[in-house]
LUMLO-672808 format. One line per 5 residues: for each residue x, y, z of C-alpha. Coordinates in pm, 1 decimal, always signed. Example, Ala and Ser with C-alpha at 12.3 -4.5 7.8 and 13.67 -1.06 7.14 Angstrom:
2
+1230.0 -450.0 +780.0; +1367.0 -106.0 +714.0 .
***
This chain:
254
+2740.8 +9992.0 +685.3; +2969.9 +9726.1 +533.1; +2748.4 +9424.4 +419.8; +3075.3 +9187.0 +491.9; +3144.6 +9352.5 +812.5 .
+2789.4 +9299.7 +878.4; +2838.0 +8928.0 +827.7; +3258.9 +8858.0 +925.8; +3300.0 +9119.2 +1249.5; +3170.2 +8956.5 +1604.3 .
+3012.6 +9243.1 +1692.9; +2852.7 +9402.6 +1383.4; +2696.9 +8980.0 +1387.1; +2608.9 +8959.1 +1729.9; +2481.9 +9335.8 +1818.9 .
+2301.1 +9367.7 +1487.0; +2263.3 +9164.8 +1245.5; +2146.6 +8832.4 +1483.8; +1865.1 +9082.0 +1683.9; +1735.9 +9194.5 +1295.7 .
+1727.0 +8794.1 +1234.1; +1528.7 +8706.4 +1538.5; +1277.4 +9001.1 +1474.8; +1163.6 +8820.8 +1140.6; +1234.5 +8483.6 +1276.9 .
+839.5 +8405.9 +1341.4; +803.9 +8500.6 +926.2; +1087.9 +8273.7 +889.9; +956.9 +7982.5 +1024.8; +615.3 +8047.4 +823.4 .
+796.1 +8024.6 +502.3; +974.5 +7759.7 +610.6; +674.5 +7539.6 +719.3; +465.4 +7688.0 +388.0; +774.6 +7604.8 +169.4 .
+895.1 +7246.9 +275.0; +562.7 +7036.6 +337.9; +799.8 +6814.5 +503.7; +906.6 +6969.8 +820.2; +696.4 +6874.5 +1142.2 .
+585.9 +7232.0 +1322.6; +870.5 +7139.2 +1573.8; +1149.5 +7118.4 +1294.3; +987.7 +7453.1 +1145.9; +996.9 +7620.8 +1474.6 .
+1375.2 +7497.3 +1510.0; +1478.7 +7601.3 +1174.0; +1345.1 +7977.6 +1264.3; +1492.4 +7995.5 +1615.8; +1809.7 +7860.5 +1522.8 .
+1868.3 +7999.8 +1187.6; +1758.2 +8355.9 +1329.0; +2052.4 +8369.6 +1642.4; +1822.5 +8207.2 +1895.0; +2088.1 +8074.6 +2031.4 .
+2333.1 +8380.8 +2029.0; +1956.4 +8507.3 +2268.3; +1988.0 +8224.9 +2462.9; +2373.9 +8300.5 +2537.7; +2256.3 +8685.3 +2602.5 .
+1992.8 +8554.2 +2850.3; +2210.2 +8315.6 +3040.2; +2474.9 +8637.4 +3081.8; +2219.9 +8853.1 +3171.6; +2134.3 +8591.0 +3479.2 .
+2488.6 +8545.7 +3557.7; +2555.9 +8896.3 +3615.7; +2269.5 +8991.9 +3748.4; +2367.1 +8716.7 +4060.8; +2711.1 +8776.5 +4025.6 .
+2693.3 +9035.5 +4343.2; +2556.1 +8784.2 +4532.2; +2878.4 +8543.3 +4515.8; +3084.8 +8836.4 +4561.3; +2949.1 +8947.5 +4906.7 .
+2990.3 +8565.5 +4976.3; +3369.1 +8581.4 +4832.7; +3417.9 +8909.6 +5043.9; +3465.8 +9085.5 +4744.9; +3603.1 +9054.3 +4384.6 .
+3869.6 +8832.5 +4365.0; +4053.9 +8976.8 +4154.9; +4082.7 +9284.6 +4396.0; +4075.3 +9062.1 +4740.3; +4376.3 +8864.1 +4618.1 .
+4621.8 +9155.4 +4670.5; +4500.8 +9198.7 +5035.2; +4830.8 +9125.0 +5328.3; +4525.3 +8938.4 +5510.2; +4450.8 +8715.6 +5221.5 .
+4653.4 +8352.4 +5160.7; +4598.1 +8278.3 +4796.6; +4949.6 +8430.6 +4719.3; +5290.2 +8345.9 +4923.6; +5387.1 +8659.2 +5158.9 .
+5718.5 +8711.4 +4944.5; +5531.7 +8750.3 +4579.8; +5255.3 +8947.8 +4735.8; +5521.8 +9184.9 +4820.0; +5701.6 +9166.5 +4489.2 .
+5335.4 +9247.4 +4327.1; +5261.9 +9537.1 +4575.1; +5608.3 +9673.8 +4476.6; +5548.1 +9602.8 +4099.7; +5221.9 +9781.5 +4138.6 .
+5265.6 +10096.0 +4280.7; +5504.0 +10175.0 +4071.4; +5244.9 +10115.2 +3775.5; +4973.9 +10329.3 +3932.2; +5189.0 +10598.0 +4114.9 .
+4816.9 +10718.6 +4227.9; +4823.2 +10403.3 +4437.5; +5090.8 +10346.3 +4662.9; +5045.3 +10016.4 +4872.8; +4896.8 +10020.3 +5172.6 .
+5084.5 +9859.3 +5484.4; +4925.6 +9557.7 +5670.0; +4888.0 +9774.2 +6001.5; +4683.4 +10068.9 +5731.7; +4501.3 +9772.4 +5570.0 .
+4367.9 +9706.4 +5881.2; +4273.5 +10010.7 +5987.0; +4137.7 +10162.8 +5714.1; +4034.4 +9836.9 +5496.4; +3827.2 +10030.1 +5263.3 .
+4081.5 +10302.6 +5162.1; +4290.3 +9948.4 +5094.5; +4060.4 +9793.9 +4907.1; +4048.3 +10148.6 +4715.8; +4395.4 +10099.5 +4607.0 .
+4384.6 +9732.6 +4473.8; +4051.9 +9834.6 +4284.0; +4279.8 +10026.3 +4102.7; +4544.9 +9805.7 +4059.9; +4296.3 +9502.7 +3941.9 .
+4183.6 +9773.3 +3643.3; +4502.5 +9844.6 +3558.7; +4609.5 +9478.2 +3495.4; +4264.8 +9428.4 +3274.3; +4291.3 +9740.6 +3119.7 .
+4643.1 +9636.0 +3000.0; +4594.3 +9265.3 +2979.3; +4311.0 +9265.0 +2679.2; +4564.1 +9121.8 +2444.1; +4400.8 +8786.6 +2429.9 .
+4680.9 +8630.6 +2220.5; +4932.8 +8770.3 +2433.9; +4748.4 +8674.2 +2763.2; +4612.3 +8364.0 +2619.6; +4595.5 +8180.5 +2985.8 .
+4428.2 +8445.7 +3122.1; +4168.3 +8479.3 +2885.2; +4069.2 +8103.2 +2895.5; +4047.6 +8122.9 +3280.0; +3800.5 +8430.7 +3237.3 .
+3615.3 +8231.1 +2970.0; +3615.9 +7941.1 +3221.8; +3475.5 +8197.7 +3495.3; +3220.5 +8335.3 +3257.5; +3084.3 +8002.5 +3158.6 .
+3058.3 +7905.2 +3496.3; +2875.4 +8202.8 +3671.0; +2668.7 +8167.8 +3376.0; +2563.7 +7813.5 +3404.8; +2524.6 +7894.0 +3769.9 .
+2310.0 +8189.6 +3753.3; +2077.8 +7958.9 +3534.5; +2085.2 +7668.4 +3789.8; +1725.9 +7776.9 +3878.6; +1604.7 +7699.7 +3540.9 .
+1836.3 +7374.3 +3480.4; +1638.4 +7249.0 +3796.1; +1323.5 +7260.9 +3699.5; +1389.4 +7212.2 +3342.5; +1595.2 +6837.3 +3426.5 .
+1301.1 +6755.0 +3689.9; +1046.8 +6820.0 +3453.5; +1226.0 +6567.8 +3159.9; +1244.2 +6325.1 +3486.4; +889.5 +6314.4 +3510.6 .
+813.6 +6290.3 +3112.3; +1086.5 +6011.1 +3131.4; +921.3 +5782.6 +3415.3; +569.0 +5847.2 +3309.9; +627.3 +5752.6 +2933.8 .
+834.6 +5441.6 +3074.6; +613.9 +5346.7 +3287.5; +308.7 +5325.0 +3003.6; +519.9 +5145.9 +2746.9; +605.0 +4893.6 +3058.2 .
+215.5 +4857.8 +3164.7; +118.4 +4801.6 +2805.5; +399.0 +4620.7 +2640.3; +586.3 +4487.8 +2939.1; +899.5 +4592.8 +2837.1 .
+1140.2 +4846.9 +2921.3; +1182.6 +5108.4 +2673.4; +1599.3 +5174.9 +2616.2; +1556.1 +5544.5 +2428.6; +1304.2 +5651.2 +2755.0 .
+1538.2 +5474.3 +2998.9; +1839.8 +5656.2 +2852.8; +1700.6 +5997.1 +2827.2; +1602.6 +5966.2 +3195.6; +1908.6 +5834.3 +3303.5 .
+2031.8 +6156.2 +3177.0; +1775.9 +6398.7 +3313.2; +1863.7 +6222.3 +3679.7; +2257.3 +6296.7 +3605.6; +2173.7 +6642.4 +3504.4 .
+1928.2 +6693.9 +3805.2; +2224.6 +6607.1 +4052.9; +2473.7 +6855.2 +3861.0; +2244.0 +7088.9 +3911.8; +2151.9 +7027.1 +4262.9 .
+2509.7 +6965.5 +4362.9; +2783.0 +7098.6 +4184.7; +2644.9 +7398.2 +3963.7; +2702.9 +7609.4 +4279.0; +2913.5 +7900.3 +4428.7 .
+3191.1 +7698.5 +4523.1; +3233.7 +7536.9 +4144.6; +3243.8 +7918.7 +4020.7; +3485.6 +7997.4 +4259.2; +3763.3 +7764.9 +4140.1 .
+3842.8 +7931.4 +3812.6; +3734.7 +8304.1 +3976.5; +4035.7 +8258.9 +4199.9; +4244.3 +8088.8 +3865.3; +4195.5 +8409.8 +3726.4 .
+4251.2 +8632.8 +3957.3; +4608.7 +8484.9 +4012.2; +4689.8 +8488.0 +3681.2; +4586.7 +8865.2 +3603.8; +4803.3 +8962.9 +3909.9 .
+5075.6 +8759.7 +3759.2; +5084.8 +8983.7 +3480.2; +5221.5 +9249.3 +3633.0; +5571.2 +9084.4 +3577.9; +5526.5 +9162.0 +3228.6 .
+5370.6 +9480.1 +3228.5; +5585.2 +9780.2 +3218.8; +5600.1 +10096.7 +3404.5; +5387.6 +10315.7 +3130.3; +4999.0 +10226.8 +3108.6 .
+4916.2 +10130.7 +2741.1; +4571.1 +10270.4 +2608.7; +4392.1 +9983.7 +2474.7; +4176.2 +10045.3 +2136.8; +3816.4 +10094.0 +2259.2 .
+3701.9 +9743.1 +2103.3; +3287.8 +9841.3 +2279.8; +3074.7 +9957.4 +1962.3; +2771.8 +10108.9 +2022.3 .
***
């Protein structure tokens, strides 16, 4: 193993190097809190977590939670969207390019020759069969992210999103809890100095804001939006695709 590939390739970092960090992270923050007399244990405990990819874990953990609710949204959706978007039943798309898509399509996969409205609705799994594999075609051919720039930022846009949402849970409780630090600590300065506090009052202004995001707009329907944004755009690309499937590099390391 390269030492600089260790350190300059995303996924020698992320997959290896940042889970050897956190395992010595607790000896880190020892020596840290030994070595500068300085540090309060709460600096010491942030220099470890932070210098040892705790929050490369923290991304990993709010994934994990994303995709582990992910189906969920799905069932809600009525499927993927990516997939759903090519059905005749389905309105995101205007009749005339749905048709120019279907047409595009089956002559990319030649294993999956569009289905009919009157055979969509008779046999809407066997359908649904057929745009699976139309929706992996267009990723598997779309990884370019410099080439398909818009289309990666709306699937970085959807990740984010299900991501934040599958933690909404935690961000509840978490922005409730900071409300309740806030009002008690503001409301002991007030009883013993008579004053209003502007730091305390500040942070829980913002732990109130945060508490309605949480409540109100971190939810399914906010995911949604750039779900569907990205499902249009990867079935735009098969304009640009042509009629031979390209074999992406396997870019998964294990």
């Amino acid at each position: 193993m390269n030492l600089t590939n260790l350190i300059t390739d995303g996924y020698e970092r992320k997959a290896r190097l940042y889970p050897a960090l956190l395992l010595i992270a607790p000896a880190v923050g020892t020596g840290v809190a030994l070595l500068t007399a300085k540090f309060s244990g709460l600096q010491s405990l942030a220099a470890g977590a932070v210098g040892c990819g705790g929050a490369f874990l923290l991304t990993q953990l709010a994934r994990d939670t994303g995709k582990k609710h992910e189906a969920s949204l799905f069932a809600k959706w009525g499927g993927l969207p990516s997939i759903t978007i090519f059905r005749h039943r389905d309105t995101r798309l205007d009749s005339i390019t749905k048709v120019r898509y279907h047409k595009k399509l089956s002559g990319l996969v030649k294993e999956a020759k569009s289905p009919t409205p009157e055979q969509e609705k008779e046999n809407p799994t066997a359908a649904d069969g057929v745009y699976t594999a139309w929706s992996n075609y267009l990723r598997v051919n779309t990884r370019d992210t410099k080439k398909f720039a818009l289309l990666f930022q709306e699937n970085v846009a959807y990740g984010y999103r299900r991501n934040v949402w599958g933690l909404r849970a935690v961000g509840i409780i978490v922005s409730l809890l900071s409300l309740v630090a806030c009002g008690v600590r503001l409301y002991l300065v007030h009883s013993s100095t008579g004053k209003l506090d502007e730091a305390w009052g500040g942070a829980a202004a913002f732990a109130a804001i945060m508490l309605l995001l949480w409540l109100f707009r971190f939810n399914g329907d906010w995911v949604r939006v750039p779900a569907d944004a990205y499902a249009e755009r990867l079935a735009e690309c098969a304009e640009t695709l042509g009629g031979k499937t390209t074999t992406p590099k396997d870019t998964g390391k294990k």
